[in-house]
C-alpha positions as CSV (number, residue, x, y, z in Angstrom):
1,X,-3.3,18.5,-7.5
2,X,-1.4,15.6,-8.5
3,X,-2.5,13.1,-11.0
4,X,-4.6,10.1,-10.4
5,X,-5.1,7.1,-11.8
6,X,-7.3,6.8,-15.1
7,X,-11.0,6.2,-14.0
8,X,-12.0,3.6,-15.5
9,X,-12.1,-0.8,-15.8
10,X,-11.5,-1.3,-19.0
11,X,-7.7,-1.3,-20.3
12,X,-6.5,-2.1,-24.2
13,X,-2.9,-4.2,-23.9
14,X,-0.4,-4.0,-26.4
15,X,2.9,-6.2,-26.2
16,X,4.5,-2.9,-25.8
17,X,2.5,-2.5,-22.4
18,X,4.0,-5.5,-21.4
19,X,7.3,-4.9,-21.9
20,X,7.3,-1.6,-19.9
21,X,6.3,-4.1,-17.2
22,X,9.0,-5.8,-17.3
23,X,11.3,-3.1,-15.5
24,X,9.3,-2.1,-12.7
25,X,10.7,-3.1,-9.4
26,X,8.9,-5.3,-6.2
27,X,9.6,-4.7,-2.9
28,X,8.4,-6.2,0.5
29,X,5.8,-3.7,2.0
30,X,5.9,-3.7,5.7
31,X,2.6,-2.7,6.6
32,X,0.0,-5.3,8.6
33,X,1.4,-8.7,7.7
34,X,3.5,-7.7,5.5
35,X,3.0,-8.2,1.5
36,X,5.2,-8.1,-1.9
37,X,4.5,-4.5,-3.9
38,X,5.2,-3.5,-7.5
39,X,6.3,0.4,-6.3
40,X,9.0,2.3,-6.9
41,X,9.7,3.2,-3.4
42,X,13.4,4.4,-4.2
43,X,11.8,7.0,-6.9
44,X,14.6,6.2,-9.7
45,X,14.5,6.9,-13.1
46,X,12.9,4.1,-15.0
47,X,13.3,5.7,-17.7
48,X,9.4,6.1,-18.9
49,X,7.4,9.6,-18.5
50,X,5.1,9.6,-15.4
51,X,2.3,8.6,-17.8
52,X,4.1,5.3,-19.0
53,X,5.0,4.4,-15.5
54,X,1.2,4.7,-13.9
55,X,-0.4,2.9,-17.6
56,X,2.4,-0.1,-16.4
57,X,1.4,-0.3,-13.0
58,X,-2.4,-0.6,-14.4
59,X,-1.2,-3.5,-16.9
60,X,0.9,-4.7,-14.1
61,X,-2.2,-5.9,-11.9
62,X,-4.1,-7.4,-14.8
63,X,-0.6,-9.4,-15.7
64,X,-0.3,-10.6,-12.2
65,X,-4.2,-12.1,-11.9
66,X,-3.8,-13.3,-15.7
67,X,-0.5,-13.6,-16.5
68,X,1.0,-17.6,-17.0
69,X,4.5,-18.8,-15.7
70,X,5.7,-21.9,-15.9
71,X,7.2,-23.8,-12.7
72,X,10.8,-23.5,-12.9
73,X,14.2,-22.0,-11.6
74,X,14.7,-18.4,-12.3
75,X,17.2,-15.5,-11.9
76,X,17.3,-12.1,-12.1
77,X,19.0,-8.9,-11.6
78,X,17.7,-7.2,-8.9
79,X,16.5,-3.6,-9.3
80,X,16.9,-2.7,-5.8
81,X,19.5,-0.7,-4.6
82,X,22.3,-3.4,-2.4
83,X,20.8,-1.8,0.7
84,X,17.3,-1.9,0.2
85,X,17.8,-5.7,-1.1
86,X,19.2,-6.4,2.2
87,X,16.5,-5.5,4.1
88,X,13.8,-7.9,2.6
89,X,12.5,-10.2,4.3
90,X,13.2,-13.4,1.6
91,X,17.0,-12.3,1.8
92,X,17.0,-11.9,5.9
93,X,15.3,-15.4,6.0
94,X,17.6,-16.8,3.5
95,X,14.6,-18.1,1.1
96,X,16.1,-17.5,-2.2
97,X,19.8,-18.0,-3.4
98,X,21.3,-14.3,-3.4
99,X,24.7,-13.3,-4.8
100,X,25.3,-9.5,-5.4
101,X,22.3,-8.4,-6.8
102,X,21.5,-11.7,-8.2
103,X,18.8,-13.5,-7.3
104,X,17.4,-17.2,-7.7
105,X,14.5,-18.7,-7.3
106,X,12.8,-21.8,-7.6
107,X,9.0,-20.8,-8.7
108,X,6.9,-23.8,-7.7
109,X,3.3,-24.9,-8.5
110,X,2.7,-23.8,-4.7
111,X,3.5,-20.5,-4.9
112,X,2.2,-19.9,-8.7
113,X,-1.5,-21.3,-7.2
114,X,-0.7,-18.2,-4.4
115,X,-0.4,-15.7,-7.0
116,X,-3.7,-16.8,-8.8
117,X,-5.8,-16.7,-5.6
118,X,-3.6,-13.2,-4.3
119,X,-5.8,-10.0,-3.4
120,X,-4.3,-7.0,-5.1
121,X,-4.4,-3.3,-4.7
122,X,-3.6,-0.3,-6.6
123,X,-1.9,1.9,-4.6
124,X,-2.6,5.6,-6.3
125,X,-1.4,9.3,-4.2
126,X,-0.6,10.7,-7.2
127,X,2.2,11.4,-9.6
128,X,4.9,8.5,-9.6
129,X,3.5,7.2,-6.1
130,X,1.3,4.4,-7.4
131,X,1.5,0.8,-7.3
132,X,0.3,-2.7,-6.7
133,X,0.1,-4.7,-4.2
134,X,-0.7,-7.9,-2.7
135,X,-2.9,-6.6,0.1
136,X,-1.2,-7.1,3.3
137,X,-4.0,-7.6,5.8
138,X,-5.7,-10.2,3.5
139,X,-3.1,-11.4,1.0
140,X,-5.3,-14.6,-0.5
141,X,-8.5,-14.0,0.7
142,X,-11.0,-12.5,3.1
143,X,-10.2,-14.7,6.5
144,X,-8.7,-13.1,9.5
145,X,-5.7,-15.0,9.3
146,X,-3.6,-15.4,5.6
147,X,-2.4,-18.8,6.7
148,X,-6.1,-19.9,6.2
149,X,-6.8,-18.9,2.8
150,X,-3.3,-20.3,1.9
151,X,-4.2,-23.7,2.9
152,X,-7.7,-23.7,1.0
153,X,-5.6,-22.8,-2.0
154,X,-3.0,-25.1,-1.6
155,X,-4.9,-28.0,-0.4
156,X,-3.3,-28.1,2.9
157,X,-5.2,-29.4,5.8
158,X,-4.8,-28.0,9.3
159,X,-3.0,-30.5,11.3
160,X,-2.5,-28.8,15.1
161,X,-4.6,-29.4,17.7
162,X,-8.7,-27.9,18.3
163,X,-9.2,-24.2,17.8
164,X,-10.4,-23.1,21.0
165,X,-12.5,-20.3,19.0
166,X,-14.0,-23.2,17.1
167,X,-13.2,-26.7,19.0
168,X,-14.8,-28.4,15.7
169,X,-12.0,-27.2,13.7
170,X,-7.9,-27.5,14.1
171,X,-5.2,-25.3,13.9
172,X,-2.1,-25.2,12.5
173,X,0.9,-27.1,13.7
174,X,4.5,-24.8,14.3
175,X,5.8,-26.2,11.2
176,X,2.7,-25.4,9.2
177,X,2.8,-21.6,10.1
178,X,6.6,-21.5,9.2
179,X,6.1,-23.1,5.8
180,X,3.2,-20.7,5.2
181,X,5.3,-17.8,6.4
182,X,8.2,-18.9,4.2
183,X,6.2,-19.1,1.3
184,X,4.5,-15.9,1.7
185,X,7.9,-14.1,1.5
186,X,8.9,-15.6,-1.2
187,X,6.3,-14.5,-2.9
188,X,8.1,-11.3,-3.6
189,X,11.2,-12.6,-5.4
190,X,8.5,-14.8,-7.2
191,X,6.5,-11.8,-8.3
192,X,9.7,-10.2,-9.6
193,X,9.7,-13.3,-11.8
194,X,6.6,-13.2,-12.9
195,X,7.0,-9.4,-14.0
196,X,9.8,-10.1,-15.9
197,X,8.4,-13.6,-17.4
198,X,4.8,-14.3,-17.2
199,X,3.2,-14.0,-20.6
200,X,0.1,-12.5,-21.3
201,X,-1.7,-11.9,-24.6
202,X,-2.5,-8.7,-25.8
203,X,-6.0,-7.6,-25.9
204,X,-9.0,-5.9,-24.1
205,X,-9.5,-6.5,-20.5
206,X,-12.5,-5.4,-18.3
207,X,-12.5,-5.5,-14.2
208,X,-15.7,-6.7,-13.3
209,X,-17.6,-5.6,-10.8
210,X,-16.6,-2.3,-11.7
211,X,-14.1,-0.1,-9.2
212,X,-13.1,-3.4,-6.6
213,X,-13.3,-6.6,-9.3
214,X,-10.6,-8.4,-10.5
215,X,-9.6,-8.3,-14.6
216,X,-11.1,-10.6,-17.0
217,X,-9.9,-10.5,-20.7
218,X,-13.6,-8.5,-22.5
């Protein structure tokens, strides 16, 4: 039987912890909407044991609901493989300046709000097949559609005509949708950044309620 993640919502971080963080690789997950995941889909050697690649992807998710990143431009090396960068949907869409393998991005207050308000999952079968994710059927929140939830956290209005579910409320406009769309994508070369950069202090963190809560620092 393969190995599952440590039971347990309680997690002592060390600055070495957070370091080990720093090499895990995000990659667009296809399924429902669509979503940004810390995963190693290619399987490569990270060079950590199993052990120290499942205790990252724990500290990962309490770094991505805690962590703190300033607004700036960033770049990176990517850690996907030329092909597999290809294929996302941020380099398809051309949302983010890519040369090679090196990517840029402008990490704006918009998106940085996204990631505090993002759902996330840890994704465990066993062994090296665990992650996290951004939950791609309900990235921000618990509404039907994500574009909803993005503009309560953004502060962005609806400006389309009435809903014809609910006539007292209005829907999006075209533009609206793209920009949402276009921001949701680049949330995964935006995670990558915040992987490599956020900053978190060490200490004891709790998720609370227990099994399904987010992390709080306990």
């Amino acid at each position: 039987m393969k190995e599952k993640l440590e039971d347990g919502d309680s997690l002592s971080i060390t600055a070495a912890d957070l370091a080990a963080v720093r090499e895990l690789p995000v990659m667009w997950s296809p399924t429902e909407s669509g979503a940004p995941a810390v995963y190693d889909f290619s399987k490569k050697n990270l060079n950590m044991s199993t052990s120290a690649y499942r205790r990252a992807m724990r500290v990962a998710e309490v770094l991505i609901q805690l962590g703190e990143l300033p607004p700036g431009h960033y770049e990176y090396d990517s850690p996907l493989d030329p092909g597999d960068l290809a294929t996302q949907p941020f380099v398809q869409h051309r949302l983010a300046q890519v040369s090679g393998n090196r990517v840029a991005i402008d990490a704006t207050d918009a998106h940085l709000k996204l990631m505090r308000g993002a759902v996330t999952n840890l994704i465990d079968d066993g062994g090296r097949d665990t992650g996290v994710e951004i939950d791609p059927k309900r990235p921000y929140g618990d509404m039907t559609y994500f574009e909803i939830d993005m503009s309560r956290i953004l502060g962005i209005p609806a400006e389309g005509p009435p809903r014809t579910d609910y006539p007292e409320l209005r829907d999006f406009t075209k533009p609206q949708r793209q920009k949402f769309r276009e921001l949701h994508e680049q949330m995964e070369p935006v995670l990558q950044v915040f992987l490599k950069h956020a900053t978190l202090a060490p200490g004891h963190f709790v998720r609370s309620p227990r099994g399904y809560g987010r992390w709080h620092r306990g």
